[in-house]
Every structure is written in structure tokens, then in C-alpha cells.
N, C-alpha and C positions, 0 to 999 in steps of 0.2 A: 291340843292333845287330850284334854278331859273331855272336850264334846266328841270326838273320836272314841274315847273309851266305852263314854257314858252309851254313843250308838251302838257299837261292837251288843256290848251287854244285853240293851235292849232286843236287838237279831234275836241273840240267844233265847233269851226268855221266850219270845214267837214261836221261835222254832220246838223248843220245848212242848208247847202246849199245843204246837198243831200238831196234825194229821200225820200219819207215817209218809204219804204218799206228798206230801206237799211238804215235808222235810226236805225228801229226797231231791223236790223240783225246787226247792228256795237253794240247798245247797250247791244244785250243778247249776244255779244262775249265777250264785257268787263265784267260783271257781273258773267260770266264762269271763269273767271282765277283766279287762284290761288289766294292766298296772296303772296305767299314768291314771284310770278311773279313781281309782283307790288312794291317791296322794290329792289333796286337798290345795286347791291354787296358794293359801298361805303358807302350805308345806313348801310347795316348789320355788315359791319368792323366796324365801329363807335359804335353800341350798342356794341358788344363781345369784343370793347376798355373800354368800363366803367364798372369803380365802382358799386358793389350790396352791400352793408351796411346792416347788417341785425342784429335783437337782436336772438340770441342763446338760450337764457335763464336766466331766472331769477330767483330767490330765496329768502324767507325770511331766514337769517341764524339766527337767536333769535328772541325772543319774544320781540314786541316791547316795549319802557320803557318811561318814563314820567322823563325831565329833563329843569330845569326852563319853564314852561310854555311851553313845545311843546314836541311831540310825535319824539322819533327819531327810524325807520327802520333799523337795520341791514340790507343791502341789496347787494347783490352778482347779477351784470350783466355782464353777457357773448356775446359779439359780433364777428361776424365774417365778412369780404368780400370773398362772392362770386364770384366776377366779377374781373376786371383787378387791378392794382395795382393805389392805388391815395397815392398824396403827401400834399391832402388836409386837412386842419384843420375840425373836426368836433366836435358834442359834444357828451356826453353819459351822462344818466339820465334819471330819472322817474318823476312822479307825481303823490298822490296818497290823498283817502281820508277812513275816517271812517264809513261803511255805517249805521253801528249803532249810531253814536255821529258825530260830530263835528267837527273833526282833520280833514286839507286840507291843501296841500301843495305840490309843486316841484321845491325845494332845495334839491340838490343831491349834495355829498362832499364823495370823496375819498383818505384819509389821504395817501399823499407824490405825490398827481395828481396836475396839475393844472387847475384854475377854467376859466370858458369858460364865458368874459364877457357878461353881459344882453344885449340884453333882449333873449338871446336862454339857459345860465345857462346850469349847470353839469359841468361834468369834460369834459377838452380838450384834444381831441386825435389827435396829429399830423401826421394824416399819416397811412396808413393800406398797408400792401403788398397782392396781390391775396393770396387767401387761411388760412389767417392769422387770428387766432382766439384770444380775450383775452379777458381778465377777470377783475372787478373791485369790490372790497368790499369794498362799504360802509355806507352813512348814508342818508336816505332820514327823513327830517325834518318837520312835519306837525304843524300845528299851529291853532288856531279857527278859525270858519266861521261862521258867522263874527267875524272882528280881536276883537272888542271889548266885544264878550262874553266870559264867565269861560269857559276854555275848558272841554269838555267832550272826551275822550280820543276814545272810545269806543272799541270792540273786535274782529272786524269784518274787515278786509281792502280791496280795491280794489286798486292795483298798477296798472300802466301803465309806463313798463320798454321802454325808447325810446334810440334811435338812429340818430345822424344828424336828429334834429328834433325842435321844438319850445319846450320846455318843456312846458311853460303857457298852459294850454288851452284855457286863456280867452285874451290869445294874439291878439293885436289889426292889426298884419299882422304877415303875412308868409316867412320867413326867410330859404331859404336850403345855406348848407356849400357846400356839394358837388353832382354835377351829375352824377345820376346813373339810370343801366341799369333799375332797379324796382323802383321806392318809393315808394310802397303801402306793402312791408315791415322792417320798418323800428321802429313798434311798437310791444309789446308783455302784452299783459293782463293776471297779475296774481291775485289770491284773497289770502287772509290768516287769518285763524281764530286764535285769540288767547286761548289758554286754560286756562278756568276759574280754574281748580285743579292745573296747574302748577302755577298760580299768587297766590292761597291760598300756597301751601308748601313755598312758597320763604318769606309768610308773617312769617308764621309759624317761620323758622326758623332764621326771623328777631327776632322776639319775642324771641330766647330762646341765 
């Protein structure tokens, strides 16, 4: 990076002291080259050495259900690394809210994972090998907005399945586990509607 600067610099100073006319022609050579010219072969090792973190997929796998006062998601997230192998700690986790009612929340819990202390939350993934894909089933927790009104659970949800990510959105800073070759994807937007007919049969058959 410093021999890179230090050349940058030196250009400049050239250009400074020449000619108007050979300004002009040093400038519209630079401007002509390539990209991949201008990235340095030990630049490009270093990106195709890191980590790409990515969510795969998401799922609602059940309708969601109302259990002491919060809304809890079956939720199945799939991630994968693209890029080189890391021995990094990250987390895996959503966020999601009601867009019809009131439910809002990102507490993500995967029964027999371990939980990824605040303020980034989900489950902790120790580590990913190139290529390596896996899978997590479980519970994203929603709660009122605000905490102190009756929740309204509503039908309608918008999740935001993440990866090595802040879950909060309303995080006060930005926190990454680990560097990778992307981070612009490391999030995945699903919606899920609840069916109104499947919540009448299950009353139904409460009833009989």
C-alpha cells in the first residue's frame, strides 16, 4: 500500500513539472488503463485469500405462533462461504417485524448452537471452510413496538435473514467478525404471509 502511494505521489510531482501538453497526454494514458492494470498481483492474492459469507436462504418452516407475549418464527437459515476458508467467529441471524401489527424483533436462537454475545446476537459460527454450506433451524422472537403496548401479532412478516452482521438495526455502531472478499452480501430479504384458513382449522380443531 505505501509503495502504491509513494508511486501515486511521485506521478504527481511529473506531472506538475512537465509541460501543459504532456500533462494532458500522461493524464488520458492513465485514464486508458485498465482496472485489473492498476491492482497489483499482491492486491489480487489477498482478495481471492478471503472469506465471502453469504446467506443462501431462508425459510419460514411453520406458521408463526404467539407464546407468552411474543411472536416466535420457525426459521431455517442457510449459509455458505464462497471465498477462502476463515477460522473466524461470526454470527448467523435475523430480524424481522409485522408489517401489518406490531411484532419487531432480532433474537435468533438455534436449539444446541451457541449464542453470539450482544450487541451483534444470533447464533455463533466458529469458523467456515471454503465452499462449505450449513444450515440453522430456528426461532426468531418478536416482541411489541413499542415494548409497552399489547402486542398485535399480525399476518404479514418481513424477515431479514443475516450473516456476520449486526442483527439490531437500530445499532448504535457497526461491528464485522470477519473480512471478506464481499460484504454487501451478507443479508437476505424474505416476506411471509400467514394463512388466515390455516389459523381458523387449528382453532377449530382446538375446539373439538
Amino acid at each position: 500500500m505505501y509503495k502504491i502511494l509513494a508511486a501515486f505521489l511521485g506521478i504527481c510531482l511529473l506531472l506538475g513539472s512537465a509541460p501543459t501538453w504532456a500533462q494532458k497526454e500522461a493524464v488520458t494514458e492513465m485514464k486508458a488503463l485498465p482496472l485489473d492494470t492498476r491492482i497489483t498481483s499482491e492486491m489480487a492474492a489477498q482478495l481471492r485469500e478471503l472469506p465471502d459469507l453469504t446467506v443462501e436462504s431462508a425459510k419460514v418452516l411453520a406458521a408463526p405462533f404467539t407464546y407468552d407475549g411474543k411472536v416466535l418464527v420457525p426459521l431455517e437459515i442457510t449459509i455458505s462461504n464462497q471465498g477462502a476458508t476463515t477460522d473466524g467467529e461470526f454470527n448467523v441471524g435475523a430480524w424481522g417485524k409485522a408489517t401489518d401489527g406490531n411484532a419487531y424483533g432480532f433474537s435468533y436462537f438455534a436449539p444446541g448452537e451457541e449464542v453470539m454475545p450482544d450487541p451483534r446476537g444470533g447464533v455463533l459460527c466458529d469458523g467456515l471452510a471454503s465452499g462449505e454450506v450449513k444450515t440453522y433451524q430456528g426461532f426468531l422472537f418478536l416482541g411489541p413496538n413499542p415494548i409497552n403496548e399489547p402486542l398485535n401479532p399480525g399476518t404479514k412478516y418481513e424477515i431479514h435473514a443475516m450473516v456476520d452482521y449486526n442483527l439490531d438495526p437500530d445499532a448504535s455502531y457497526y461491528e464485522w467478525g470477519v473480512a471478506e472478499k464481499d460484504e454487501t452480501n451478507n443479508e437476505l430479504v424474505i416476506t411471509y404471509t400467514q394463512l388466515l384458513t390455516a389459523i381458523a382449522v387449528l382453532d377449530l380443531k382446538k375446539l373439538n
